[in-house]
C-alpha positions in Angstrom: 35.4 102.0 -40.6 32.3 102.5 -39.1 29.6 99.3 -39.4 27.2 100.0 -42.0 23.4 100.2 -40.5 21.6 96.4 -41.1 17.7 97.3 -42.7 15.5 94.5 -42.9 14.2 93.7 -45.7 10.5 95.3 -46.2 7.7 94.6 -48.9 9.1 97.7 -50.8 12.5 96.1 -50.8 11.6 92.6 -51.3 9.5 94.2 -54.9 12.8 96.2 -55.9 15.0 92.8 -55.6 12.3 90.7 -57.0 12.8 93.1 -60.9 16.2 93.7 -60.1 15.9 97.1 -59.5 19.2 98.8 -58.4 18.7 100.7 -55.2 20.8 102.1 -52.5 19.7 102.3 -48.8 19.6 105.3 -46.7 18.6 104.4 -43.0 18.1 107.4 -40.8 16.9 108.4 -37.0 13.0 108.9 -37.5 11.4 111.9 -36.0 7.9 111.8 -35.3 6.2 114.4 -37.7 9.5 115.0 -39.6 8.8 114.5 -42.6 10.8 114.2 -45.6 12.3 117.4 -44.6 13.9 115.8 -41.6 15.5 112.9 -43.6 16.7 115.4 -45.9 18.9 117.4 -43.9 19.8 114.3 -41.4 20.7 112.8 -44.7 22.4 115.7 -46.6 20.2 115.1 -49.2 18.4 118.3 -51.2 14.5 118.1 -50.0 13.4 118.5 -53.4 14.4 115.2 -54.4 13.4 113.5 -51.6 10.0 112.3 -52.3 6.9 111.8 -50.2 4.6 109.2 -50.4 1.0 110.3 -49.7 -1.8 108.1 -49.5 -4.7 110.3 -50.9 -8.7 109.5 -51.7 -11.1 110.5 -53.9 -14.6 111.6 -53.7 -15.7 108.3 -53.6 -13.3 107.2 -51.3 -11.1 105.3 -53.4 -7.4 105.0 -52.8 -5.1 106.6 -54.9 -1.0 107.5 -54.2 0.9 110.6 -55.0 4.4 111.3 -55.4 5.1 114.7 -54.0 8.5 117.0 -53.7 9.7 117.0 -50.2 9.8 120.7 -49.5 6.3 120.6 -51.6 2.7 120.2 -51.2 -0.1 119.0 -53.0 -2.9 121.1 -54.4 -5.8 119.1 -54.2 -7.8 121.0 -56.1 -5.4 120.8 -59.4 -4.8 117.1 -58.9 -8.1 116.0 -59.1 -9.1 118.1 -62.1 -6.1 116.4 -64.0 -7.0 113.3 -63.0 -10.5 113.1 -63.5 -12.3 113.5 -60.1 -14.6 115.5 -58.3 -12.1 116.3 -55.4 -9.1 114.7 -53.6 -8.1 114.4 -50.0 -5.9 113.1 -47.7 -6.9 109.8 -46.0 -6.8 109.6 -42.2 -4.4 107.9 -41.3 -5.1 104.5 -40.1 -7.1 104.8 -43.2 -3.8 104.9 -44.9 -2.1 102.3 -42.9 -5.2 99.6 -44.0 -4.6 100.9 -47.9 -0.9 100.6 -47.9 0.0 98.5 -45.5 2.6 100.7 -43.9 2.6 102.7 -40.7 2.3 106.6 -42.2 5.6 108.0 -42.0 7.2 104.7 -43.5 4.7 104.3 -46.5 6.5 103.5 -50.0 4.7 103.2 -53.3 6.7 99.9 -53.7 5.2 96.6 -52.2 1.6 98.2 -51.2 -0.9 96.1 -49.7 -3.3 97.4 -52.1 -2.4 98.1 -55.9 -3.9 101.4 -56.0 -3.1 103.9 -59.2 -0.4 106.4 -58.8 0.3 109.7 -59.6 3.8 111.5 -59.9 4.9 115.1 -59.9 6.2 115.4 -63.1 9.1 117.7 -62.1 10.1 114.6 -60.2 10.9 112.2 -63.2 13.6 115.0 -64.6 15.9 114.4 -61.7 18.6 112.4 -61.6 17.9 110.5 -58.9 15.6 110.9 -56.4 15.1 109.4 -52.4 11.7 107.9 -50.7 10.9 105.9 -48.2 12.2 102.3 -48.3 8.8 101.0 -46.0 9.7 101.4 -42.8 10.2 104.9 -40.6 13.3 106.1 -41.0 14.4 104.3 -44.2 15.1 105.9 -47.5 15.6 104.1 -50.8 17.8 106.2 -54.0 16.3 105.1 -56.8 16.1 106.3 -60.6 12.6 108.8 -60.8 11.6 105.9 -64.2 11.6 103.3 -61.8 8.1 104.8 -60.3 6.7 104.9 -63.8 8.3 101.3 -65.3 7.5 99.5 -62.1 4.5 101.4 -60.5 2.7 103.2 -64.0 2.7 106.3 -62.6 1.0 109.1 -64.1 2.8 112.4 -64.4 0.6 115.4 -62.7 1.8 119.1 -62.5 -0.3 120.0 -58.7 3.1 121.0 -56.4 2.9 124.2 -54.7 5.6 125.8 -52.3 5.5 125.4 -48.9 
């Protein structure tokens, strides 16, 4: 029987222990520019329920984090009308790395540097379970979609559109 893959423990884990939050881990080779794509068919997982973390701003530059499909984008323009703001956008990303704390590509809304509010695709919270990254590159978490409302707030927003 093959030795299972050792993942140290990351701020993102350390929170899910910390409320008891049953998790399973999901470590995987990273590919630069992969994306949740990638884990998804390394992993055999369905790309719609693997979830993306995106560290976003708003027009006055203050953080904000959005759960996102995997084979999904974000429409901007629909996100910030439902949530309030004049426009959204993508941070740079060291500017995402200072918010978050994590190196993009391995960013989790768990264990954030910053508490920052966060927004979820709704269609996301009727899965039955759903995949993101665990805080580090190459490291998915399976978690129950209420966990990112219970433990995080999040806000469900309808803004996906197809890639």
């Amino acid at each position: 029987m093959a030795k299972k893959a050792h993942v140290s423990e990351t701020p993102a884990t350390a929170l899910l222990k910390a409320r008891a939050i049953e998790f399973t881990e999901h470590p995987y080779e990273y590919l630069e520019h992969g994306g949740a794509q990638h884990s998804a068919q390394v992993l055999g997982l369905d790309p719609f329920a693997v979830v993306k973390t995106l560290i976003m701003q708003d027009e006055k530059a203050l953080p904000l984090v959005v759960l996102m499909h995997g084979n999904r984008t974000v429409s901007t323009k629909n996100l910030a009308r439902q949530i309030g703001r004049k426009s959204v956008e993508p941070c740079k990303p060291e500017v995402a790395n200072r918010h978050s704390g994590y190196l993009v590509g391995g960013t989790s809304p768990f264990g954030t540097r910053k508490t920052m509010p966060v927004f979820v695709e709704e269609s996301i919270l009727s899965l039955p379970r759903i995949w993101l990254n665990g805080g580090k590159r190459g490291y998915l978490v399976g978690i129950a979609p209420q966990v990112c409302v219970d433990l995080l707030g999040a806000q469900p927003v309808s803004c996906a559109l197809e890639e």
